[in-house]
Structure formats: C-alpha cells, structure tokens
PyMOL commands that place a pseudoatom at each C-alpha (Angstrom):
pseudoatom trace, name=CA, resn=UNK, resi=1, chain=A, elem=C, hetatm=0, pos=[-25.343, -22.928, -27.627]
pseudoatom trace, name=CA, resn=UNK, resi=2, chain=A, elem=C, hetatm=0, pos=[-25.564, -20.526, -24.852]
pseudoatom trace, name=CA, resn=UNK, resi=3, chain=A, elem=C, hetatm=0, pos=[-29.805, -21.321, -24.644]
pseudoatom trace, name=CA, resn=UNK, resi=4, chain=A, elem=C, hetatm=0, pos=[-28.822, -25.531, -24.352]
pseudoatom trace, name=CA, resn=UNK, resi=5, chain=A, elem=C, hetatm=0, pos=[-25.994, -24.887, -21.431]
pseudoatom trace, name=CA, resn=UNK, resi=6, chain=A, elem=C, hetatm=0, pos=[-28.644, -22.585, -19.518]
pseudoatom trace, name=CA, resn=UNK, resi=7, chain=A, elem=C, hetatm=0, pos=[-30.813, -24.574, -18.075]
pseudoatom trace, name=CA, resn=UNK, resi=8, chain=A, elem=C, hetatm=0, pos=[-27.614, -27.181, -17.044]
pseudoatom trace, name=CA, resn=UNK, resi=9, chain=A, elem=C, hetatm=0, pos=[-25.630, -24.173, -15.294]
pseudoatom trace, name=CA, resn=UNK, resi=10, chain=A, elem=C, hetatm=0, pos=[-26.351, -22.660, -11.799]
pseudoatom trace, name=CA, resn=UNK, resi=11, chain=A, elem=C, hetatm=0, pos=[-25.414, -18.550, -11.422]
pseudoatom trace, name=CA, resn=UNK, resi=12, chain=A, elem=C, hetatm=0, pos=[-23.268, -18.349, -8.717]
pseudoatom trace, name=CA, resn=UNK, resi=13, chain=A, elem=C, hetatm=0, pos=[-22.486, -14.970, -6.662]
pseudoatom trace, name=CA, resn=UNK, resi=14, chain=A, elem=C, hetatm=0, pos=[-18.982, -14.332, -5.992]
pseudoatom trace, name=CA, resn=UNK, resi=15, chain=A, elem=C, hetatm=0, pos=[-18.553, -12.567, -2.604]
pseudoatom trace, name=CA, resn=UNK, resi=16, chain=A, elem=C, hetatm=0, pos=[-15.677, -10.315, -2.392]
pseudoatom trace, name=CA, resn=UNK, resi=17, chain=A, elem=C, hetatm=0, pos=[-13.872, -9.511, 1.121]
pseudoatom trace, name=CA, resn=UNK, resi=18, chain=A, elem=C, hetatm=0, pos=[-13.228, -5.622, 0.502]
pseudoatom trace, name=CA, resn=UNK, resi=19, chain=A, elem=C, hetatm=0, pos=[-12.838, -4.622, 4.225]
pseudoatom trace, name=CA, resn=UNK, resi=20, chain=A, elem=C, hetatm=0, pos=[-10.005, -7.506, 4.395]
pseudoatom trace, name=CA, resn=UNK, resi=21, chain=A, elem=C, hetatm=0, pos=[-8.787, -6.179, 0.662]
pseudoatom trace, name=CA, resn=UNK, resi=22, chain=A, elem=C, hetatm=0, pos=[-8.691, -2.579, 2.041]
pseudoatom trace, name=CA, resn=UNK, resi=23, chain=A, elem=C, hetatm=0, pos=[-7.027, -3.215, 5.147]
pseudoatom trace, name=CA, resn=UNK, resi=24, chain=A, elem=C, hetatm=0, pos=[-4.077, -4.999, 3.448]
pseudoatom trace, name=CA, resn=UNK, resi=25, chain=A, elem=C, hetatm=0, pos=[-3.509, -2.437, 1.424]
pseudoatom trace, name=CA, resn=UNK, resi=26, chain=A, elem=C, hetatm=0, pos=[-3.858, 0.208, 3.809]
pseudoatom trace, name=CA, resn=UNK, resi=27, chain=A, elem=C, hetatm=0, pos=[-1.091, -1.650, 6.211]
pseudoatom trace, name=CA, resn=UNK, resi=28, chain=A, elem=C, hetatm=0, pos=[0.772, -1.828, 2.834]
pseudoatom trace, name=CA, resn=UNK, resi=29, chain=A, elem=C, hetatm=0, pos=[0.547, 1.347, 1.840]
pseudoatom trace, name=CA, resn=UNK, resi=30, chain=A, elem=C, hetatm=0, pos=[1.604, 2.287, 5.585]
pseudoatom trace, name=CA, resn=UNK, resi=31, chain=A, elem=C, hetatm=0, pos=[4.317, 0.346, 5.190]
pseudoatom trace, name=CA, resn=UNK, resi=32, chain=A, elem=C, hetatm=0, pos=[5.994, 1.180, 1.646]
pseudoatom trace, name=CA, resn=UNK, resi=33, chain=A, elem=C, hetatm=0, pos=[5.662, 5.006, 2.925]
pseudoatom trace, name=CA, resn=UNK, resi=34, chain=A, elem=C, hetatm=0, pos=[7.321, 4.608, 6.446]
pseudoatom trace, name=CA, resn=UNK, resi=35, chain=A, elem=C, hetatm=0, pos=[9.997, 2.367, 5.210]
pseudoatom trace, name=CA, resn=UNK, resi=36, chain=A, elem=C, hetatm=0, pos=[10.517, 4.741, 1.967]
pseudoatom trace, name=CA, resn=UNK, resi=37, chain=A, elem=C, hetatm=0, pos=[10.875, 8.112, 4.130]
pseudoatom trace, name=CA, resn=UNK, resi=38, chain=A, elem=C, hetatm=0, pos=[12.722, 7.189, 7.436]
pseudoatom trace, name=CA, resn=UNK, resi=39, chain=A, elem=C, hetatm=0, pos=[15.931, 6.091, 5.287]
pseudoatom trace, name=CA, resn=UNK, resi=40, chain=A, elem=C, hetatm=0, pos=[15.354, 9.418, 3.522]
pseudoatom trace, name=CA, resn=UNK, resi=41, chain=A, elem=C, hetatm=0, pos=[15.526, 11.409, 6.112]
pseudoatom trace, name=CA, resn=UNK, resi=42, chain=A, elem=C, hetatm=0, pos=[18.250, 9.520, 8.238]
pseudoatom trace, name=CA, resn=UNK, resi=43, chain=A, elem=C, hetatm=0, pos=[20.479, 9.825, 4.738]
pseudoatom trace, name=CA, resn=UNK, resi=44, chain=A, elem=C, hetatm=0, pos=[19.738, 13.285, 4.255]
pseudoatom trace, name=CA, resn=UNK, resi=45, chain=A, elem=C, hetatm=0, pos=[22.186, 16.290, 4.971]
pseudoatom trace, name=CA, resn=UNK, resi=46, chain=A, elem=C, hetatm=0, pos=[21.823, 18.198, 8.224]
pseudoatom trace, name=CA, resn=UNK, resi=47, chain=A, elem=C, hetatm=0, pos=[20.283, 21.562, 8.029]
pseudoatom trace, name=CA, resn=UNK, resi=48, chain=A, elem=C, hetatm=0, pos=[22.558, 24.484, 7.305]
pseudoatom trace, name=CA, resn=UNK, resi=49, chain=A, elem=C, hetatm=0, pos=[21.654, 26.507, 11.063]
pseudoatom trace, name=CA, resn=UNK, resi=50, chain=A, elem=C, hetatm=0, pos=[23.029, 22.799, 12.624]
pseudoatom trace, name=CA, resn=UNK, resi=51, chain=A, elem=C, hetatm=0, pos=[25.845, 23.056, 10.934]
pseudoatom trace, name=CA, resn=UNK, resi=52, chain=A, elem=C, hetatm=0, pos=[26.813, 26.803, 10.966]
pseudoatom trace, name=CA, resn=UNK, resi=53, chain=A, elem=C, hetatm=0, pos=[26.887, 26.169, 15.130]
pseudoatom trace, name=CA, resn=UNK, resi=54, chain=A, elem=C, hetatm=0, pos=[29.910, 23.898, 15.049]
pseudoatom trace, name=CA, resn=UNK, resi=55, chain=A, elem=C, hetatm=0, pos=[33.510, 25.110, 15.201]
pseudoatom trace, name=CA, resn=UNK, resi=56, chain=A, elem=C, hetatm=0, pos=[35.839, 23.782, 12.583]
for i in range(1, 56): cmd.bond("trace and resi %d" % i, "trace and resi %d" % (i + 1))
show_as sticks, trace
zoom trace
C-alpha cells in the first residue's frame, strides 16, 4: 500500500520556529518565577534583628 501512495505523495519539511519557541518560554519562565517569589517575600515574616529593634 505504502509503495502505490509513494509516487502520489510529495515529502514535505516542516520548519520549526525554535528561537520564537524559546523566547516564549523564556519570558514565561521569567514570568511564573517573578510573580511566584515577590508575593513570597512581601507575605513573609520580618527578620528577627528587625523586630528585636522595636519597643513593645
């Protein structure tokens, strides 16, 4: 079957943008990390020395 469809059938290439692929997962990856750590750190306790310097 595969010999009778040959000759009918063009090969085609398939050309793959991996500098626009990488850069959107770069910016993604950029993204997910910044936006996962900054409301870490803003929910986070203070540090102990900032606190030890206030008077109750």
């Amino acid at each position: 079957m595969w010999s009778a469809l040959a000759p009918l059938s063009v090969w085609a290439t398939i050309d793959i943008p991996w500098t626009a692929i990488g850069v959107v997962v770069g910016a993604c990856a950029v993204l997910s990390v910044i936006s996962s750590v900054v409301p870490a750190a803003f929910a986070l306790p203070r540090r102990a020395v900032e606190l030890a310097g206030r008077r109750e």
